[in-house]
C-alpha positions as CSV (number, residue, x, y, z in Angstrom):
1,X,-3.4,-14.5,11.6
2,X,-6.4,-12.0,11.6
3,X,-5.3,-8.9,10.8
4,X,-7.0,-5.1,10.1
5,X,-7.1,-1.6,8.6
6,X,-8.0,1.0,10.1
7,X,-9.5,3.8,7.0
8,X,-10.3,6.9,9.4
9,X,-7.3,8.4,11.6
10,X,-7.1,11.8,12.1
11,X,-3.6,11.2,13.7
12,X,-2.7,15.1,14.0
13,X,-5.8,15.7,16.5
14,X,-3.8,17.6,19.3
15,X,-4.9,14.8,21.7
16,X,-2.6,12.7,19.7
17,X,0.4,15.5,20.3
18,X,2.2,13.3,23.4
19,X,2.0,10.1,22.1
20,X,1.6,9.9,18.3
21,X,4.4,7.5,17.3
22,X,3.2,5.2,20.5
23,X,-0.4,5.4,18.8
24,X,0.7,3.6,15.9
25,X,3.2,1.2,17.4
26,X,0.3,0.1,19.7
27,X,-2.0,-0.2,16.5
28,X,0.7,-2.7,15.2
29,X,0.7,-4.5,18.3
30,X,-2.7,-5.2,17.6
31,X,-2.2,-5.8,14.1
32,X,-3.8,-3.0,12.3
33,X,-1.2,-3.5,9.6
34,X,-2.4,-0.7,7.2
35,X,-3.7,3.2,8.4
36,X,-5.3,5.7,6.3
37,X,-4.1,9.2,8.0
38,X,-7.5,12.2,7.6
39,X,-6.9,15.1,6.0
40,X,-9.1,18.4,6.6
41,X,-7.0,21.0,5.2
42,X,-3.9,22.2,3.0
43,X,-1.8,21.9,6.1
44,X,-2.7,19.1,7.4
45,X,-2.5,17.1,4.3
46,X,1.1,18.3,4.1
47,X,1.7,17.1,8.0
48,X,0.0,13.6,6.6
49,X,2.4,12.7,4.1
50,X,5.4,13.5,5.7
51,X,4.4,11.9,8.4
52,X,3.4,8.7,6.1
53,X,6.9,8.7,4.0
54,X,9.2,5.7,4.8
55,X,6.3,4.2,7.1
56,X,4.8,1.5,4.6
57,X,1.8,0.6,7.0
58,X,0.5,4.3,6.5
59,X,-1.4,6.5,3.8
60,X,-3.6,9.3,3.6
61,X,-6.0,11.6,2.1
62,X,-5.2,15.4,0.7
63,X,-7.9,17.4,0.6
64,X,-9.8,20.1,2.3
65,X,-13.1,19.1,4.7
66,X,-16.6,21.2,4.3
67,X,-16.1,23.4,7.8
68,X,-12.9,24.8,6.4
69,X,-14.2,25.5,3.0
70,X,-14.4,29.3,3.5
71,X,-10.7,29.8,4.3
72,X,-9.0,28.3,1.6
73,X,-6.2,29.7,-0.2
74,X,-7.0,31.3,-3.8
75,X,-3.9,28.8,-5.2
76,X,-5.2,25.8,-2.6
77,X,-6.0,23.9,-5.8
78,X,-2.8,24.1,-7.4
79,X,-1.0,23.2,-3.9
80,X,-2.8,20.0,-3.7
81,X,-1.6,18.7,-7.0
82,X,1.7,17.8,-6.0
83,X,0.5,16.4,-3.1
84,X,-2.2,13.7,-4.8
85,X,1.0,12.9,-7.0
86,X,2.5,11.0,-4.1
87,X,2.0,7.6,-3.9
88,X,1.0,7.5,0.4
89,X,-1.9,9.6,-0.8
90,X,-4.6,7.6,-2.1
91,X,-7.8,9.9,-1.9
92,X,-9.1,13.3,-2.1
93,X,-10.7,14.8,0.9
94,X,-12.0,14.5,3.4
95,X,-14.5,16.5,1.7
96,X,-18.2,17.1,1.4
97,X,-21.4,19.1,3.4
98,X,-22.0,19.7,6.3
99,X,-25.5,21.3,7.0
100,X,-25.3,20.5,11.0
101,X,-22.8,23.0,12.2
102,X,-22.3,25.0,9.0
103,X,-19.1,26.9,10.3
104,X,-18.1,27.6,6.2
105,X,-21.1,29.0,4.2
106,X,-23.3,26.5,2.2
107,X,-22.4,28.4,-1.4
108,X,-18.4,27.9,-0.1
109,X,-18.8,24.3,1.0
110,X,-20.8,23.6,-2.1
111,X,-17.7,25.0,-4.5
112,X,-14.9,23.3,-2.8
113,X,-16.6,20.0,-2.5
114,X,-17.3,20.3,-6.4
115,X,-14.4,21.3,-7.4
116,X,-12.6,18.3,-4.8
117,X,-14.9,15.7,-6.8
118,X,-13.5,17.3,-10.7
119,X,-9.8,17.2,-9.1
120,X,-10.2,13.2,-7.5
121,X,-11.7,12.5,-11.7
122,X,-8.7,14.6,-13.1
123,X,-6.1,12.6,-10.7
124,X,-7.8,9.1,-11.0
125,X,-8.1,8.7,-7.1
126,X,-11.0,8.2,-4.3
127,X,-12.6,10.6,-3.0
128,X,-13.1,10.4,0.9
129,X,-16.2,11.8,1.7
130,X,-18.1,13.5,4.6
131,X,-21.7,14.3,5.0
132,X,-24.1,15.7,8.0
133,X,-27.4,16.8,7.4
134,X,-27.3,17.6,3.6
135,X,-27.6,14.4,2.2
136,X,-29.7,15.6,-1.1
137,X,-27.3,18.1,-1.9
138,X,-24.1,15.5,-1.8
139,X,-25.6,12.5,-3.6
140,X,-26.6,15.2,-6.4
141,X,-23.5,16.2,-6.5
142,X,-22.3,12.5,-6.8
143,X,-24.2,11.8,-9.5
144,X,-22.5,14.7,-11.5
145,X,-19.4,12.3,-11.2
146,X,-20.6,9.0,-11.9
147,X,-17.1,7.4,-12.7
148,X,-16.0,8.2,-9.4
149,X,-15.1,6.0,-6.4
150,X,-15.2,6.5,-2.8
151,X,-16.0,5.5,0.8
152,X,-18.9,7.5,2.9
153,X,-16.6,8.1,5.5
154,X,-18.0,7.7,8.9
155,X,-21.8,6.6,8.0
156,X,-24.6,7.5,10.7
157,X,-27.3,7.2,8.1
158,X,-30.4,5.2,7.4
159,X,-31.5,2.4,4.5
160,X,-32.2,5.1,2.0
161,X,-29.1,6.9,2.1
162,X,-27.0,3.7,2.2
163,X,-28.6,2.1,-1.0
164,X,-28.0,5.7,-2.8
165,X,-24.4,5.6,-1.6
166,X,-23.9,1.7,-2.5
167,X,-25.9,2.4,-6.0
168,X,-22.7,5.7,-7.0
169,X,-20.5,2.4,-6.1
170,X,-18.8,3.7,-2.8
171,X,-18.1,2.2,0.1
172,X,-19.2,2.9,3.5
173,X,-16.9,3.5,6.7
174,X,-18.4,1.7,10.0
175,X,-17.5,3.5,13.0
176,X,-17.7,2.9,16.5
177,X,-21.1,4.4,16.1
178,X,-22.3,1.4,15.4
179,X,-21.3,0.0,19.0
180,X,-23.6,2.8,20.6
181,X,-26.6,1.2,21.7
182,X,-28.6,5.0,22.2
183,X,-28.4,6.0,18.5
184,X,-27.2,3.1,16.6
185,X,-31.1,2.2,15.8
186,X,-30.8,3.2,11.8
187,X,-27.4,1.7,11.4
188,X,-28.5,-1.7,12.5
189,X,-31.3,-2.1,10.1
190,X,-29.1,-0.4,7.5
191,X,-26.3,-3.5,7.9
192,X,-28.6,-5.7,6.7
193,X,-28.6,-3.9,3.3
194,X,-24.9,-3.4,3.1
195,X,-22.7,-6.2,1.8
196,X,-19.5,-7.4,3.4
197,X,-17.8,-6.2,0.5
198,X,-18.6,-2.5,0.5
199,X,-17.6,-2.6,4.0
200,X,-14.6,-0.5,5.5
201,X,-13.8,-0.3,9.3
202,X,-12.8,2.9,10.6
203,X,-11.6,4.0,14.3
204,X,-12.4,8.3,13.4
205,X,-9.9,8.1,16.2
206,X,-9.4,10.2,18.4
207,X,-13.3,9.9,18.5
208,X,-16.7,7.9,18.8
209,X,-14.6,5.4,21.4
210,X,-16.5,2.5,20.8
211,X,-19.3,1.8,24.0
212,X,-18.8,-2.2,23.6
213,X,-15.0,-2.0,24.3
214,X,-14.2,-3.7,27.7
215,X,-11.0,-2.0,28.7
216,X,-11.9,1.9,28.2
217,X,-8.9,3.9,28.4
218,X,-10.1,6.2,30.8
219,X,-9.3,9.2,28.7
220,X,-12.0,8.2,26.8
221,X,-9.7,8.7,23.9
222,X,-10.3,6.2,20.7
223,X,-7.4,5.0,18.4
224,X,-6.9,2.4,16.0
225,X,-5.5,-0.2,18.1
226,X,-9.6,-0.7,19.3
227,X,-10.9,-1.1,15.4
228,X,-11.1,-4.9,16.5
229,X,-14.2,-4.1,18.6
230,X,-16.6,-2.2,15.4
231,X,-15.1,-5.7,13.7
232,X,-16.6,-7.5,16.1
233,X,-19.8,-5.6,16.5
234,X,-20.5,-5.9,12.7
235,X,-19.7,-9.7,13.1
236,X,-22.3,-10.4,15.4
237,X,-24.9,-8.6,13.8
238,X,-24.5,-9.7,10.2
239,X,-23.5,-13.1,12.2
240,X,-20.6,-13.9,10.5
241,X,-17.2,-14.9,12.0
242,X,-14.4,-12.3,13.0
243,X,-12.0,-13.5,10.9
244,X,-14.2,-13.3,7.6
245,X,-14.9,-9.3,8.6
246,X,-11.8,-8.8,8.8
247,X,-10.5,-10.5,5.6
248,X,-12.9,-8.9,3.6
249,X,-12.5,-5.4,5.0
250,X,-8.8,-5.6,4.4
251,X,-9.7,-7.0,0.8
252,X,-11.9,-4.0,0.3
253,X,-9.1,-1.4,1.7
254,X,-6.6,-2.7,-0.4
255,X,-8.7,-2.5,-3.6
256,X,-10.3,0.6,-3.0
257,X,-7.2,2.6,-2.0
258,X,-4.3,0.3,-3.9
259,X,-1.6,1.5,-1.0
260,X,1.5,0.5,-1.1
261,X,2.5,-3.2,0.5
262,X,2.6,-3.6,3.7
263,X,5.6,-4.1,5.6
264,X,6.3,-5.9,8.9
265,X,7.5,-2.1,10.1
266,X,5.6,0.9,10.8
């Protein structure tokens, strides 16, 4: 039976507030069997694991993204230890730069995405990482940490940037970006670079609903019940069959995150 993982929820997104335990039911229903739950903050890496503990199917990162760099607590370090002891967590972030919208100062975002990538080589975990617009400054960073592992969480980028990501040994998060036919340009001609077995599908639900899905909720809300569909896109264009996509990608999940087993329960 095909099955898949989803690797990008960010399942506390207040458009998630009526229905969150329906969201995940209805991922099962579709047989996502294994989540990974986003993390941007202290507090909603806290919200993540409780919300992961006795639900086998789920896991998450701890870790605090670049636009809330700047408002970190002087102890947030030492309250995400504890945190990254827990099993259900199984990466460090989502962290990284972001150049585009630069709501935390560069200097701040720089700091806290350093000292994310020291903390993920102190704790032995993956780091989940984000990027927009200051490409040079994260891959330098990267190669500060060259035993680390990862995934490039959500990738929009071209050829270039995907051979330096696969070359620090990450993996790269597909997206329903990759369905959208009015930017996707540099992401097709960047698949044909990326081997199935760096591959991880992602939903970044609530967001980037993908534009090939035939049935849009008319919300235009995304969640990982639809991850099928960036399967499917990815199959066609590297012409390979659905159900070897999404072997592999749940091959690739499990290895790169080692989450608990699966259970037939959510």
């Amino acid at each position: 039976m095909v099955s898949y993982c989803d690797a990008g929820v960010n399942l506390f997104s207040n458009q998630f507030d009526s229905d969150r335990a329906e969201v995940i039911e209805r991922a099962h229903l579709n047989a996502v069997r294994q989540l990974l739950l986003i993390s941007s903050d202290v507090a909603e890496s806290r919200l993540n694991l409780d919300y992961c503990q006795g639900k086998h199917s789920l896991v998450c990162t701890a870790g605090v993204h670049p636009h809330q760099a700047a408002a970190v607590a002087p102890d947030w370090l030492q309250t995400l230890m504890p945190l990254l002891a827990d099993p259900a967590v199984v990466a460090v972030g989502e962290c990284g730069l972001d150049y585009n919208r630069d709501f935390s100062p560069r200097p701040a975002q720089l700091q806290v995405f350093e000292q994310q990538l020291e903390l993920a080589s102190r704790v032995n975990k993956a780091v989940y990482l984000h990027e927009r617009d200051a490409f040079a400054d994260q891959i330098a960073l990267l190669k500060s940490f060259p035993a680390l592992t990862g995934v490039a969480h959500c990738f929009t980028g071209d050829s270039v940037q995907l051979r330096a990501y696969l070359d620090r040994g990450l993996y790269i998060g597909i997206t329903g970006w990759l369905c959208d036919e009015r930017r996707n340009q540099s992401m097709i001609e960047a698949l044909t670079y990326l081997p199935l077995d760096r591959i991880l599908l992602e939903t970044d639900a609530p967001y980037l609903l993908p534009r090939t899905l035939a049935d849009k909720p008319k919300s235009r809300r995304n969640e990982p019940a639809f991850v099928s569909s960036i399967a499917a896109q990815i199959a066609q264009l590297k012409q390979l069959s659905l159900d070897q996509v999404a072997e592999q990608t749940t091959l690739n999940f499990n290895r790169l995150f080692r989450p608990v087993e699966p259970s037939d329960g959510v």
